[in-house]
C-alpha positions in Angstrom: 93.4 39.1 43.3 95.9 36.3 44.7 94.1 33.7 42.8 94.8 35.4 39.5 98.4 36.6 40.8 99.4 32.8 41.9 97.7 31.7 38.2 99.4 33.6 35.8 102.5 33.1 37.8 102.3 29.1 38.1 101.0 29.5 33.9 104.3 31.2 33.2 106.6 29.3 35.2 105.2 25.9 33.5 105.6 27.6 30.3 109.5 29.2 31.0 109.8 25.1 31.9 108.7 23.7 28.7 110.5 25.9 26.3 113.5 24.8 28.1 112.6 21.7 26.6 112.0 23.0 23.3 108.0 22.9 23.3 106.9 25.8 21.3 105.4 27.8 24.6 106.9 31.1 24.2 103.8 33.4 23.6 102.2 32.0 26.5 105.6 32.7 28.8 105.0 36.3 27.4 101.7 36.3 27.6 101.3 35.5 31.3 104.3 37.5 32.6 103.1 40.4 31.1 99.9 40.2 32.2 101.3 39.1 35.6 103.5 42.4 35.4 100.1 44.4 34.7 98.3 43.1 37.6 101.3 43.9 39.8 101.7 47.4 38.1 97.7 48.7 37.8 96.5 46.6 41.3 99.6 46.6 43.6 97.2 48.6 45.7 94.4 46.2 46.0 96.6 43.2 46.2 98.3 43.8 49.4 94.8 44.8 50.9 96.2 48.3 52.5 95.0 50.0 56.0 96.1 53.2 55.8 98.2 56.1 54.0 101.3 54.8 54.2 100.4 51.3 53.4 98.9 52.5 50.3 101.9 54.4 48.9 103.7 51.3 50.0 101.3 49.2 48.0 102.1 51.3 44.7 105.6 51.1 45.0 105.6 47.2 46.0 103.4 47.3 42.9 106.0 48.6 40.8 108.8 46.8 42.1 107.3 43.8 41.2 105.9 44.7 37.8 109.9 45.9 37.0 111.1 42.2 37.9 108.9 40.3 36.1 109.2 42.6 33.2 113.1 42.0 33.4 112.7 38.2 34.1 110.9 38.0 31.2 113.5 40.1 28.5 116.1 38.3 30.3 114.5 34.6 29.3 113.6 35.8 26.0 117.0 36.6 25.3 115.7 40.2 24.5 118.2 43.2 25.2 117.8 45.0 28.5 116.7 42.3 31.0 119.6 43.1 33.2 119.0 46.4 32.9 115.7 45.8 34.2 116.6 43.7 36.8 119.3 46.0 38.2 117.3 48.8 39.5 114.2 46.4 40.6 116.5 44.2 42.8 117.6 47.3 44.0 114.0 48.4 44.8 112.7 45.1 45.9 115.6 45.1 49.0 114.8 48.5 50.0 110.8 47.6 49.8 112.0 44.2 52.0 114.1 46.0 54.6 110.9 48.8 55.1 108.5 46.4 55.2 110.9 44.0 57.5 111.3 46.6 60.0 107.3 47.8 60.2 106.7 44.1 60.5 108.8 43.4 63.9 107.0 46.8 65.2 103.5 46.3 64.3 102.7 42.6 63.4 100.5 43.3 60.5 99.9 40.9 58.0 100.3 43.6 55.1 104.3 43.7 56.1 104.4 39.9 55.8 102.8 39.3 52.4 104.8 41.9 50.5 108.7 40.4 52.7 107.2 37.1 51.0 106.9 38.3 47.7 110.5 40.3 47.3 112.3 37.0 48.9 110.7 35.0 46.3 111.5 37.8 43.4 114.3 38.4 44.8 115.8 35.0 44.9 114.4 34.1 41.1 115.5 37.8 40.2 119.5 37.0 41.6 119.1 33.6 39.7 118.7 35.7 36.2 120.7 38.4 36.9 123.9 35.9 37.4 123.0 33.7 35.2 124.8 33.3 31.6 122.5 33.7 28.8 124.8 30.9 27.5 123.3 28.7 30.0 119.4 28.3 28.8 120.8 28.2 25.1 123.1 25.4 25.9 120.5 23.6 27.9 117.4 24.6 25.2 119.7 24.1 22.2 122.0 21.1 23.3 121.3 19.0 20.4 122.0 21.2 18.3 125.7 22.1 18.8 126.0 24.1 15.3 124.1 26.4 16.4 125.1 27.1 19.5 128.3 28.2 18.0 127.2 30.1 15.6 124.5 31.9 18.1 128.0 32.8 19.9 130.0 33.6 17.4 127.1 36.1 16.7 126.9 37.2 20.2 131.0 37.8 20.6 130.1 40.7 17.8 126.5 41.9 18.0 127.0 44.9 15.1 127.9 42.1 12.5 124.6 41.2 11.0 126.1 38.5 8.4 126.6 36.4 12.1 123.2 36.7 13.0 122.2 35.5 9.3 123.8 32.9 9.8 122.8 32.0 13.0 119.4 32.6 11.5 120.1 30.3 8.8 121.8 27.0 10.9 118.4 27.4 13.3 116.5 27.5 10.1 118.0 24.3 8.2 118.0 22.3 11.6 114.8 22.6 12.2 113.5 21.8 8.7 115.7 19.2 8.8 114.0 18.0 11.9 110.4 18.8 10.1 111.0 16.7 7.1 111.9 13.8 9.6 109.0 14.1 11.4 107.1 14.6 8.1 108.5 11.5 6.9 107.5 9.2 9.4 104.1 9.7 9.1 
């Protein structure tokens, strides 16, 4: 089970990497993390290896802690609505999991306590760099030679009801990149 969680998280990570760069990845970004977000939601149980009651109920709700972050990581790079929304309540869940587990830790010494503090400070950590981070921010970075439509993806943005804005965001994205096709068309 950590084989397949630490492959479909290093696949998506790669992925979420190269579309930065504006390599057509993004159905394998969704692809992995929601798999990845399956695995954590159906298996939480079985991942952590759980002795006991308690660490089995603590296993679920690890589980689904998780499964809620990478699902709101993923809406969040996406640009889809509701990332933060999703992010909110499994940060939330992910320090309350952390200080639990933190606490059995120092009194028992299990390795069970230690695997799961591991994972919520490492989705924690990526969780608080999405949650404060400006959508602005990957367009710029993803989009930054295109300027056009940068501006007119904010323009849209500053009024989300106006659907003539997102037209023609729709339609600078469009003309760029088949202006960028018949270029590349060309020189072959």
């Amino acid at each position: 089970m950590k084989k397949a969680e630490l492959i479909l998280a290093s696949v998506a990570l790669v992925a979420m990497i190269l579309s930065l760069f504006d390599i057509p990845v993004n159905i394998v970004v969704v692809t992995f993390l929601a798999l990845l977000s399956l695995v954590y939601f159906f298996t939480g149980f079985l991942l952590f290896r759980p002795k006991g009651t308690w660490q089995v109920v603590g296993s679920i709700v690890a589980g689904i802690t998780f499964s809620i972050l990478v699902i709101g990581i993923l809406f969040k790079f996406m640009f889809w609505p509701g990332g933060s929304a999703m992010l909110f309540p499994g940060i939330v869940l992910a320090l309350l999991v952390a200080i639990i587990c933190v606490v059995k830790y120092f009194a028992t010494k299990q390795a069970f306590y230690k695997n799961i503090v591991l994972r919520c400070g490492i989705y924690v950590i990526i969780t608080m760099f999405f949650l404060f981070m400006q959508d602005s921010w990957i367009l710029q970075f993803k989009y930054r030679e295109y300027p056009e439509y940068i501006e007119a993806l904010k323009k849209a943005e500053a009024n989300p009801d106006d659907e003539q804005g997102w037209r023609d965001a729709q339609a600078i994205k469009d003309s760029l990149f088949y202006e960028e096709y018949k270029r590349e068309q060309s020189a072959l």
